[in-house]
py3Dmol code that shows the C-alpha trace and the ligand (Angstrom):
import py3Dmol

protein = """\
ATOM      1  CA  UNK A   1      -3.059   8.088   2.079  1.00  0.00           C
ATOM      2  CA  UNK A   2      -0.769   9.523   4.372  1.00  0.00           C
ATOM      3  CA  UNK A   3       1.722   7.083   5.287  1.00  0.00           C
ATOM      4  CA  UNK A   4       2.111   6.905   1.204  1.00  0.00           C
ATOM      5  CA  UNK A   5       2.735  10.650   0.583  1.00  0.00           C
ATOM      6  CA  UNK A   6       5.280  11.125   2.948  1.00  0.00           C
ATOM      7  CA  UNK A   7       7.354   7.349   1.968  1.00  0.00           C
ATOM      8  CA  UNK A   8       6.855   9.020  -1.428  1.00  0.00           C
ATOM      9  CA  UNK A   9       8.459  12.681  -0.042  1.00  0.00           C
ATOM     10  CA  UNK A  10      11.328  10.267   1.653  1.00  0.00           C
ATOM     11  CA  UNK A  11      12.094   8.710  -1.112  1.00  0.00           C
ATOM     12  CA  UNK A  12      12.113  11.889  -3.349  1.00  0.00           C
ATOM     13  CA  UNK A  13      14.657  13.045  -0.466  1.00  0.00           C
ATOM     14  CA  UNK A  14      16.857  10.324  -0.534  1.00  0.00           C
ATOM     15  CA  UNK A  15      17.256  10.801  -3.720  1.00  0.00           C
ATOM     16  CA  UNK A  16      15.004   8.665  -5.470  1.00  0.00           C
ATOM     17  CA  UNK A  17      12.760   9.244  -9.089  1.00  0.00           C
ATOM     18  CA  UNK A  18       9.343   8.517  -7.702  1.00  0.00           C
ATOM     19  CA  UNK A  19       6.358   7.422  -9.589  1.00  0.00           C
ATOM     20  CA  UNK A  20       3.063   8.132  -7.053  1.00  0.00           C
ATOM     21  CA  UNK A  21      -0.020   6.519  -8.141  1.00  0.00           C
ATOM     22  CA  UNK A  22      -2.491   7.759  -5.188  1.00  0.00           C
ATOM     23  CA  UNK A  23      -6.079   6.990  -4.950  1.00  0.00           C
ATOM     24  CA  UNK A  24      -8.489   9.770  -4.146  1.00  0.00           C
ATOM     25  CA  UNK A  25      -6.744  12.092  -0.778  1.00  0.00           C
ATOM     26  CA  UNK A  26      -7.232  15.463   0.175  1.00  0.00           C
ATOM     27  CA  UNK A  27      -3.602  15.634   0.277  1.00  0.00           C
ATOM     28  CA  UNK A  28      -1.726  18.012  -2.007  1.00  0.00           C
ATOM     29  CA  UNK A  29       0.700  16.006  -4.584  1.00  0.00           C
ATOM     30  CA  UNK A  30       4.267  15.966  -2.909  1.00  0.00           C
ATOM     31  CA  UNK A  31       6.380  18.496  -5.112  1.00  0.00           C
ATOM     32  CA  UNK A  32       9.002  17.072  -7.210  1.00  0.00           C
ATOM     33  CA  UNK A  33       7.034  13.387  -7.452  1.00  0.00           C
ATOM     34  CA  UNK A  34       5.126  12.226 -10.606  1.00  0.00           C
ATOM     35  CA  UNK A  35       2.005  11.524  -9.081  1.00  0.00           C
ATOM     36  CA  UNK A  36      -0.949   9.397 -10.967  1.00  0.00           C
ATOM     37  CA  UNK A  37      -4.382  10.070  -9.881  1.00  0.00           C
ATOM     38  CA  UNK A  38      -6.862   6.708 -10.058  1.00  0.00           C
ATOM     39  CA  UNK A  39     -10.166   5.892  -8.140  1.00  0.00           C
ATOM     40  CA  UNK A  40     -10.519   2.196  -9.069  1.00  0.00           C
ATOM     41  CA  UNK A  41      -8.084  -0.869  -7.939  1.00  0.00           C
ATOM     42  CA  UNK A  42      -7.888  -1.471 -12.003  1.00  0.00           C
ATOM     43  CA  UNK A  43      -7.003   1.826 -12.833  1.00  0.00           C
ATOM     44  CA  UNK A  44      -4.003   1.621 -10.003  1.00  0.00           C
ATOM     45  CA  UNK A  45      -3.450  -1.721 -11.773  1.00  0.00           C
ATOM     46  CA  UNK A  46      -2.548   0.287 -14.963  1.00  0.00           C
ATOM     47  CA  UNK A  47      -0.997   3.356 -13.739  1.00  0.00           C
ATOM     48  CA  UNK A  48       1.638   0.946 -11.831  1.00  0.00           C
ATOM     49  CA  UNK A  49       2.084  -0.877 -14.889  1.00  0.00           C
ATOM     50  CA  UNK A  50       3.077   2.006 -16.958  1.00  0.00           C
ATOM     51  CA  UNK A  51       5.004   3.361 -14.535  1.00  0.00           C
ATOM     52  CA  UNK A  52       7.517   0.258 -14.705  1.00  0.00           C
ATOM     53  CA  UNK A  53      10.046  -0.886 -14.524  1.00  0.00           C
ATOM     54  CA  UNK A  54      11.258   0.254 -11.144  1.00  0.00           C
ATOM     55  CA  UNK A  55      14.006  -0.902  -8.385  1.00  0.00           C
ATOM     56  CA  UNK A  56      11.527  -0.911  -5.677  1.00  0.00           C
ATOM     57  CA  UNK A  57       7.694  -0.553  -5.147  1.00  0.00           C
ATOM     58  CA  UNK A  58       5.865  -0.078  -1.907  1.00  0.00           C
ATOM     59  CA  UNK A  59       1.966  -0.398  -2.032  1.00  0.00           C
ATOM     60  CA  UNK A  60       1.034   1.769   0.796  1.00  0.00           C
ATOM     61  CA  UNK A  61      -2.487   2.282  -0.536  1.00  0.00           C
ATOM     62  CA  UNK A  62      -6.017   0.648   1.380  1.00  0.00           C
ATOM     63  CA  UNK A  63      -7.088  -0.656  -1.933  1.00  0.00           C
ATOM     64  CA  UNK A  64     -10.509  -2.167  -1.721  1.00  0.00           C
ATOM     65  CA  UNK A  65     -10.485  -6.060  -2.622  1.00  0.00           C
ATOM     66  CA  UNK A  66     -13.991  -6.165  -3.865  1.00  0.00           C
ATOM     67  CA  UNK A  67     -15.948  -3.537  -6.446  1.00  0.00           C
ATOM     68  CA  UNK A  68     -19.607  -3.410  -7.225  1.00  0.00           C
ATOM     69  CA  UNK A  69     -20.091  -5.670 -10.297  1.00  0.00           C
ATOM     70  CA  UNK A  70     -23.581  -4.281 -11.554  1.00  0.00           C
ATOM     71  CA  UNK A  71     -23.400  -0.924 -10.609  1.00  0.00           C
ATOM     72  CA  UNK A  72     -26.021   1.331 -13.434  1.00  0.00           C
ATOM     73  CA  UNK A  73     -25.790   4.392 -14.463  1.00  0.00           C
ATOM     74  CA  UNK A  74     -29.244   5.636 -12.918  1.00  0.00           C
ATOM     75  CA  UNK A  75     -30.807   5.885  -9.142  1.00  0.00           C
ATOM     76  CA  UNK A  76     -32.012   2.947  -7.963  1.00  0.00           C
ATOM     77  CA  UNK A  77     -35.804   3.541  -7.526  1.00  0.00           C
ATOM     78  CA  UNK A  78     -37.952   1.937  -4.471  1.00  0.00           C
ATOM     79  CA  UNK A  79     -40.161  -0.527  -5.322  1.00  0.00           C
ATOM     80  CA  UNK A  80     -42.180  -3.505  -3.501  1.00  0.00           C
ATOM     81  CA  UNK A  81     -39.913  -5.824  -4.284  1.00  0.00           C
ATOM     82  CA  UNK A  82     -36.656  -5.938  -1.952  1.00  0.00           C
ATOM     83  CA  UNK A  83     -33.858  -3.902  -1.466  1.00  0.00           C
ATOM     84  CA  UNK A  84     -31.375  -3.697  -4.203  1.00  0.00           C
ATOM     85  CA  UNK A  85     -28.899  -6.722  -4.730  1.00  0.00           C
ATOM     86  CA  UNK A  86     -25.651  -5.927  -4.747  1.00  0.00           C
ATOM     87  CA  UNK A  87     -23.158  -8.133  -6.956  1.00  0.00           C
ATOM     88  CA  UNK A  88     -19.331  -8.057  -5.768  1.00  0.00           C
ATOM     89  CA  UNK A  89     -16.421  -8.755  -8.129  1.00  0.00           C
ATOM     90  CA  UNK A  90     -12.830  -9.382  -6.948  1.00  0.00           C
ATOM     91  CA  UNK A  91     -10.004  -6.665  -7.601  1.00  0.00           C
ATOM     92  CA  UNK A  92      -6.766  -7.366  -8.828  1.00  0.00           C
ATOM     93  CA  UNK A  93      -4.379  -7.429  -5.993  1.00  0.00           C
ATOM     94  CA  UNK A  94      -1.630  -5.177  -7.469  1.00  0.00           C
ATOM     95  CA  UNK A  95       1.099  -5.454  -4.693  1.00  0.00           C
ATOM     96  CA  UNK A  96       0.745  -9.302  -4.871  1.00  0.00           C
ATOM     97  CA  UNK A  97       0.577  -8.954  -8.739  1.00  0.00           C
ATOM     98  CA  UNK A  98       4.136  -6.786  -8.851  1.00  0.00           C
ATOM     99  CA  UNK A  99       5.513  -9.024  -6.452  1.00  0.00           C
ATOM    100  CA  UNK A 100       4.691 -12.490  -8.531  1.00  0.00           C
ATOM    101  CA  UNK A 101       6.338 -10.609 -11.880  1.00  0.00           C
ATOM    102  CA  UNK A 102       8.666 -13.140 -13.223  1.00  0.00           C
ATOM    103  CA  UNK A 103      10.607 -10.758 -15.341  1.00  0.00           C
ATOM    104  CA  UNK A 104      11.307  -6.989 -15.074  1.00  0.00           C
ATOM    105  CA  UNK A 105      10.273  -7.710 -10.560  1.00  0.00           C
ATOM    106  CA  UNK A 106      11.277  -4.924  -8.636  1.00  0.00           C
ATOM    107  CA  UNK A 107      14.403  -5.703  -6.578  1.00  0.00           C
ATOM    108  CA  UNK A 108      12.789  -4.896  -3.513  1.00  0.00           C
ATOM    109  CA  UNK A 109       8.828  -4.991  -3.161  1.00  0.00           C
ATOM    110  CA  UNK A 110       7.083  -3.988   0.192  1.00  0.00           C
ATOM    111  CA  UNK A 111       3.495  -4.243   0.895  1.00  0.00           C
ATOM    112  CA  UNK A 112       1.361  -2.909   4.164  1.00  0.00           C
ATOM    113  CA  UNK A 113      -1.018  -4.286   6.295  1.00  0.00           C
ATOM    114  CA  UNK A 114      -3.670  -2.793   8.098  1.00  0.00           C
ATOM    115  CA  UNK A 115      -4.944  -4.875  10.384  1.00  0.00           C
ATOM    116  CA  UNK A 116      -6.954  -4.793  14.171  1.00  0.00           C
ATOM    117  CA  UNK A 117      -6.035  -7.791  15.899  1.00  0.00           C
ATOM    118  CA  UNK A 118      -2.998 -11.264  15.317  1.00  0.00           C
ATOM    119  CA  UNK A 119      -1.453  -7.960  13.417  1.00  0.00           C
ATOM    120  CA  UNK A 120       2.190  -9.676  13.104  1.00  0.00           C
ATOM    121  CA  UNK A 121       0.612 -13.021  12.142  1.00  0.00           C
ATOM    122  CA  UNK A 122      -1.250 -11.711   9.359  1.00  0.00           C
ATOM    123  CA  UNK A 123       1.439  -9.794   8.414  1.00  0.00           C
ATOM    124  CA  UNK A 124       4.361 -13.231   8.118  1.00  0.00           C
ATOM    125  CA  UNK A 125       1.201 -14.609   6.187  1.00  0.00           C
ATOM    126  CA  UNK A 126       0.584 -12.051   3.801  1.00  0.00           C
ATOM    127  CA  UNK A 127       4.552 -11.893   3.248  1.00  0.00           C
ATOM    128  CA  UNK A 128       4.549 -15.358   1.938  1.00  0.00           C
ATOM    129  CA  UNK A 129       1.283 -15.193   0.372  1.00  0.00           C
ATOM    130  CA  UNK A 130       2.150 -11.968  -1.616  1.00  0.00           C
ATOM    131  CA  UNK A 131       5.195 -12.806  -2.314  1.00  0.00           C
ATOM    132  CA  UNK A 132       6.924  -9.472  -0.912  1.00  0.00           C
ATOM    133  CA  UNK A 133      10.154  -8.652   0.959  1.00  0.00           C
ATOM    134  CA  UNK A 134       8.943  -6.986   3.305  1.00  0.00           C
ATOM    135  CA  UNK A 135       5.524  -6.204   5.305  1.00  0.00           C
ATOM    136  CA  UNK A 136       5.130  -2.712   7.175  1.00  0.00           C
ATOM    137  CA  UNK A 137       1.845  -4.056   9.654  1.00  0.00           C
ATOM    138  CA  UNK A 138      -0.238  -1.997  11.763  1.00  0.00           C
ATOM    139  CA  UNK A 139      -3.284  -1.920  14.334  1.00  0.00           C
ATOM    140  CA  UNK A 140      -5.370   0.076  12.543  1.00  0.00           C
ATOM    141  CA  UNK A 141      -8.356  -0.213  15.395  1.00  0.00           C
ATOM    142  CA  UNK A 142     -10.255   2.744  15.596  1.00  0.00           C
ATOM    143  CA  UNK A 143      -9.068   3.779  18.781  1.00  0.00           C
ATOM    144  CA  UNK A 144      -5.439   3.570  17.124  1.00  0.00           C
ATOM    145  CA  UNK A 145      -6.026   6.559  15.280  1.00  0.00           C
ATOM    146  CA  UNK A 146      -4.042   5.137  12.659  1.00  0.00           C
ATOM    147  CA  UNK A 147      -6.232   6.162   9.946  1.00  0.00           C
ATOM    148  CA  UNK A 148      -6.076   9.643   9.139  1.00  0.00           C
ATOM    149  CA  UNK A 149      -4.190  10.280  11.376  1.00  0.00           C
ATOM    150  CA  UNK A 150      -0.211  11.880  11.557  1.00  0.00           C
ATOM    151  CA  UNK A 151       1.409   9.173  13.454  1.00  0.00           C
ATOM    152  CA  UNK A 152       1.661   4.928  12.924  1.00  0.00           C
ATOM    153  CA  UNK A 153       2.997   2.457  15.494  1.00  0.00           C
ATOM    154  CA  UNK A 154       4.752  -0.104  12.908  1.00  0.00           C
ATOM    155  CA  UNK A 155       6.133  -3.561  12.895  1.00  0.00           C
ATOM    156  CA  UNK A 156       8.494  -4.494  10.368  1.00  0.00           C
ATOM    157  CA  UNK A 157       7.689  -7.819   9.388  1.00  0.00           C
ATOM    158  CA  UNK A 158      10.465  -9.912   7.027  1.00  0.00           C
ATOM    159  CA  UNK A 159      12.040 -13.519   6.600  1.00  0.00           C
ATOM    160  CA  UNK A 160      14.667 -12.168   9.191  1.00  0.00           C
ATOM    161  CA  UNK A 161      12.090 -11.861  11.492  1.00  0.00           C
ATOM    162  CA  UNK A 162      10.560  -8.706  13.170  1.00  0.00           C
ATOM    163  CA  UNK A 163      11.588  -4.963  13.939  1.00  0.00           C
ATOM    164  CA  UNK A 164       9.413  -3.158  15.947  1.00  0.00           C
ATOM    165  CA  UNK A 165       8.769   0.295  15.848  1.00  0.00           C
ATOM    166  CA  UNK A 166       7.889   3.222  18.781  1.00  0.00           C
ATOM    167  CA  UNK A 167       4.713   5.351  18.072  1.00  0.00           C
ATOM    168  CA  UNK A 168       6.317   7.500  15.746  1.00  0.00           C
ATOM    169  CA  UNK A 169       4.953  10.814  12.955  1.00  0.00           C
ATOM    170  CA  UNK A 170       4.137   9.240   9.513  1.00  0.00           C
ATOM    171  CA  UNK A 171       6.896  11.076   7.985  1.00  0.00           C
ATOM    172  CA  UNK A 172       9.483   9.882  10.147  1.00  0.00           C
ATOM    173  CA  UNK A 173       8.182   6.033   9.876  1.00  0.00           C
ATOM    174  CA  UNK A 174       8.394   6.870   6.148  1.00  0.00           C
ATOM    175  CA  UNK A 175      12.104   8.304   6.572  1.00  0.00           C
ATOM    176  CA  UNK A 176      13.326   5.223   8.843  1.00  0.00           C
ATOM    177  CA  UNK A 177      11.442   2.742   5.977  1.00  0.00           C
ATOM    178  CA  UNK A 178      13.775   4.692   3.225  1.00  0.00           C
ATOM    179  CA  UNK A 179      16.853   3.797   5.494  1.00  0.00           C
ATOM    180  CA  UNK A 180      16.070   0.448   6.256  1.00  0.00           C
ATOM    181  CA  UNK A 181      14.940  -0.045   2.552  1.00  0.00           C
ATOM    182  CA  UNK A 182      18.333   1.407   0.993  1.00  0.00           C
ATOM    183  CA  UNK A 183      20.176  -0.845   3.956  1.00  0.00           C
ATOM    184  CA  UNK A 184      18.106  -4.327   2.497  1.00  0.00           C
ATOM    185  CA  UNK A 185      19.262  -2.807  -1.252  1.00  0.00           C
ATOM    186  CA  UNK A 186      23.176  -3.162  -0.280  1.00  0.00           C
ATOM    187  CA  UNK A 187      22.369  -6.635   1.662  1.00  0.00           C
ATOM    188  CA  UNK A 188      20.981  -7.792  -1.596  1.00  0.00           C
ATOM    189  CA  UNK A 189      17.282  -7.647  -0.306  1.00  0.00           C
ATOM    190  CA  UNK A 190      17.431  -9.073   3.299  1.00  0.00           C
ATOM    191  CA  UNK A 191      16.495  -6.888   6.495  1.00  0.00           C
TER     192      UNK A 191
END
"""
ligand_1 = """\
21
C5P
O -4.716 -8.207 1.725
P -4.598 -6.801 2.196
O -5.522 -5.842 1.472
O -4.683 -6.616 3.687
O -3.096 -6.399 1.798
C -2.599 -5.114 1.983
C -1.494 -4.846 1.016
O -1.878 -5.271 -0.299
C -1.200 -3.355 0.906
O 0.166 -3.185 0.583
C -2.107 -2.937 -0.246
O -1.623 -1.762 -0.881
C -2.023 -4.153 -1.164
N -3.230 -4.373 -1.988
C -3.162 -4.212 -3.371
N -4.272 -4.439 -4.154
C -5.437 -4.853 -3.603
C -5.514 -5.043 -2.196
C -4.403 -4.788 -1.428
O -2.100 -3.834 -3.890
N -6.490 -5.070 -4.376
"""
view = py3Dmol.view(width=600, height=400)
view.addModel(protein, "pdb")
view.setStyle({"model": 0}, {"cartoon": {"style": "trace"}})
view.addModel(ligand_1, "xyz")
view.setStyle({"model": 1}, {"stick": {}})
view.zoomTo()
view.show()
C-alpha cells in the first residue's frame, strides 16, 4: 500500500537497489524501483524469492493469511440447498518465512503490524514469533484513518525496547524508518 511505496521511494533515495513486489494499489510504481506486480500471498511468496538475496527486507504489505481453497471457475447458482460453503486454506507467511531463512537471511528483516487494540503487545509477540528485527506497529482502527490514508502514528517495536513515533505523513515515517534502519545496519542489527 502506501506506507510500502514511499519506504520503497526512501530507500531508492538513500541510495538503495530496490526490489518492490506490491499487491494490487492504485498507486503508480515509484520511478527508478523494480516493482513486481502479484495478487495472491503465493505469488508474493515467489516474486520475493526471486528477488533474493538482499541486505534487508521490509514486508509492509496487508497480506491476507487465509485464501479460498475451492474457489470454481463458474457463478455459483442458487439452489434449495444452503448457501455456498466456503473452504479456507492457510497462506504462506512470507515475512516470517524470510525471516526463519537459515542461509542467504537478510541482515536486517522488518515486518509491520496492523493492529486495533494491545497494538505494542502484539507487536513484541509477533517480533519473536516471526523471527524479525524489528516491528513497525500501528492502530489501524477505522477511526485511525490509517488505512488509505497519507499519514501513520508508529511504534517501533525491537529487543531494545520501544520508539515511539508522532502522527507523522507516510513518506516521512518511511524516511525516518530508512535512517533508523541504516543506523541498526552500522550497530550490527540492534535499534
Ligand atoms: O500476522 P500479521 O499478518 O499481523 O503480520 C503482519 C506482518 O506479516 C506484515 O509485515 C505482513 O507483511 C507480514 N505477512 C506476510 N505474509 C502473510 C501475512 C503477513 O508476509 N501471509
Amino acid at each position: 500500500g502506501k506506507q510500502g511505496h514511499a519506504i520503497a521511494q526512501a530507500a531508492l533515495r538513500a541510495g538503495a537497489q530496490v526490489v518492490l513486489v506490491s499487491g494490487p494499489v492504485a498507486l503508480a510504481d515509484p520511478t527508478g524501483v523494480q516493482t513486481h506486480h502479484v495478487e495472491t500471498a503465493r505469488d508474493m511468496m515467489t516474486a520475493v524469492e526471486a528477488s533474493m538475496p538482499a541486505d534487508i527486507f521490509i514486508g509492509a504489505a496487508a497480506v491476507a493469511d487465509w485464501r479460498v481453497e475451492n474457489a470454481g471457475d463458474q457463478k455459483v447458482k442458487k439452489s434449495l440447498s444452503g448457501g455456498p460453503f466456503l473452504q479456507f486454506a492457510e497462506n504462506p507467511d512470507v515475512l516470517a518465512h524470510v525471516a526463519a531463512k537459515t542461509s542467504g537471511r537478510p541482515r536486517l528483516v522488518v515486518g509491520f503490524a496492523a493492529e486495533t487494540q494491545n497494538v505494542i503487545a502484539y507487536a513484541q509477540d509477533k517480533l519473536a514469533r516471526k523471527k524479525c528485527d524489528l516491528i513497525v506497529a500501528n492502530d489501524v482502527s477505522p477511526a485511525t484513518g490509517v488505512m488509505g490514508g497519507a499519514k501513520n502514528e508508529v511504534h517501533l517495536v525491537s529487543k531494545a525496547g520501544v520508539e515511539s513515533w508522532p502522527l507523522l505523513d507516510k513518506d516521512e515515517v518511511a524516511r525516518r524508518l530508512l535512517t533508523t534502519i541504516a543506523d541498526m545496519l552500522k550497530k550490527g542489527g540492534a535499534l
